[in-house]
N, C-alpha and C positions, 0 to 999 in steps of 0.2 A: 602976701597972705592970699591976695586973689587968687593968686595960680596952684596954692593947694587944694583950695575948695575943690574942683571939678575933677582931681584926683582923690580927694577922701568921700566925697560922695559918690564915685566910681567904688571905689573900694567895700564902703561901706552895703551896696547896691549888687555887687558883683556875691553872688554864691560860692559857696567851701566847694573845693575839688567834689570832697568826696558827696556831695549833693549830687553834682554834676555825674556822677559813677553809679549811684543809686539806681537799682530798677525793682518798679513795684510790680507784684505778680500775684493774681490770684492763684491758690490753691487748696482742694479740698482733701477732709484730713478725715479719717473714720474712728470713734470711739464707740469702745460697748455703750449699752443704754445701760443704765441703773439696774433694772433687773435681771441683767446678764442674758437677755433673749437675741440680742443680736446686732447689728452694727450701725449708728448713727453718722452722715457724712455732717461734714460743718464748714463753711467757707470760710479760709480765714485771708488775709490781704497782706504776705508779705513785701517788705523792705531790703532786699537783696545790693550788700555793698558789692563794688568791683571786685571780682575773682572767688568770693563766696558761692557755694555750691550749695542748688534748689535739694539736695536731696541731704545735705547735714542740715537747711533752716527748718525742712519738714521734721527731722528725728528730734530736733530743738521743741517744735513747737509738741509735737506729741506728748515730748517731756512735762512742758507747762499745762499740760491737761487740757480739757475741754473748757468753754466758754458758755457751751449750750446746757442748760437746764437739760436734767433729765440725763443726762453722758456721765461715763465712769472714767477715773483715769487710766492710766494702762500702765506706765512705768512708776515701779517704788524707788528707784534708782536711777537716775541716769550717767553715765559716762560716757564721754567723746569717742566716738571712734578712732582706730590709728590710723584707719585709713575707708576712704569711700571714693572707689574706681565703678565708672559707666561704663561699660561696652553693649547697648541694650540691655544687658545684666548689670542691677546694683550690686555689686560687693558689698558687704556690712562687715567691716574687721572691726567688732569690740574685743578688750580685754576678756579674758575669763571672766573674772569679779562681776564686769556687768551679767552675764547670764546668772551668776550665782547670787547677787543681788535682787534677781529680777524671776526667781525661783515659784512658782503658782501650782496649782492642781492644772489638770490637763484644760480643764475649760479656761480659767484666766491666762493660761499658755497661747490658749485655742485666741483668745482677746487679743493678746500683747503680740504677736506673729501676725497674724490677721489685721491691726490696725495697723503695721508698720507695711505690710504687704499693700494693705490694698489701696495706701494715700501715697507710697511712692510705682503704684503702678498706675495712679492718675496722672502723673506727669509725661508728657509729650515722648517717643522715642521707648519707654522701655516697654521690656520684653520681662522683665523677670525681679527678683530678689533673691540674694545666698548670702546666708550668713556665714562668717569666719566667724571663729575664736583665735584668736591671736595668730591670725593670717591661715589659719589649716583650718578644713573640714570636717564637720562633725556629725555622727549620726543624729543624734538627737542633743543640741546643744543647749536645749533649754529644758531638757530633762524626759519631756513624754514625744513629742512631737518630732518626723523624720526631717530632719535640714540637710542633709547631704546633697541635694541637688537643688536648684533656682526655684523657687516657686513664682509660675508664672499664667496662675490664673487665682482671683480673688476668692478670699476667704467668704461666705457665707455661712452664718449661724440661725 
């Protein structure tokens, strides 16, 4: 019996892989404010598992809305992407349904583009954001606003 102790309280002592893979990362995220005047940054501290990518946990948390007093949310819908490739340019390939889902007058457009724009061009390395619909370009894929090419300087309202 002696000789398991020093192995189950090894064990018991010893961290899950995936603890061990975990990296935590600050980043900031922009929501409109309440009154639709313009754009609030908010720190938030994720938990990043091995091989998960910082720019699907930002479109995640955007999802989950603000935390800050005073912030609007930005997505009525969210859906996964099919795909999110970096090359300094984010790709953003959602489904149709998500833009059609996520349908606003040109200001809430001007919100929901602008907050996804401007928290994944806080992170390290990019240059830009384009949105896909279902892998092809679109002139205006969320209805009022031109997406056919990278947007690669921040939204101001």
């Amino acid at each position: 019996m002696k000789r398991w102790i020093p192995l189950l309280v090894f064990c018991l002592c010893a961290p899950p892989q995936a603890a061990l893979a975990a990296k935590k990362l600050s980043v900031t995220l922009y929501f409109p404010d309440k009154d639709a005047n313009g754009f609030q940054s908010e720190e938030r501290m994720l938990l990043l598992e091995s091989g998960e990518q910082i720019e699907r946990a930002v479109l995640w948390e955007l999802a989950r809305g603000p935390e800050t007093k005073g912030s609007s949310k930005v997505m009525n819908k969210y859906f996964e992407p099919l795909s999110v490739e970096v090359k300094r340019v984010v790709y953003l390939n959602f489904p149709r349904r998500f833009y059609e889902k996520n349908r606003f007058g040109t200001t809430g457009e001007t919100f929901l583009i602008g907050s996804i724009v401007n928290s994944l061009l806080e992170l390290p390395g990019i240059e830009g954001v384009q949105f896909l619909v279902d892998g092809e370009v679109e002139e205006a894929a969320f209805g009022h606003i031109c997406t056919d090419e990278p947007f690669g300087e921040k939204f101001v309202y």
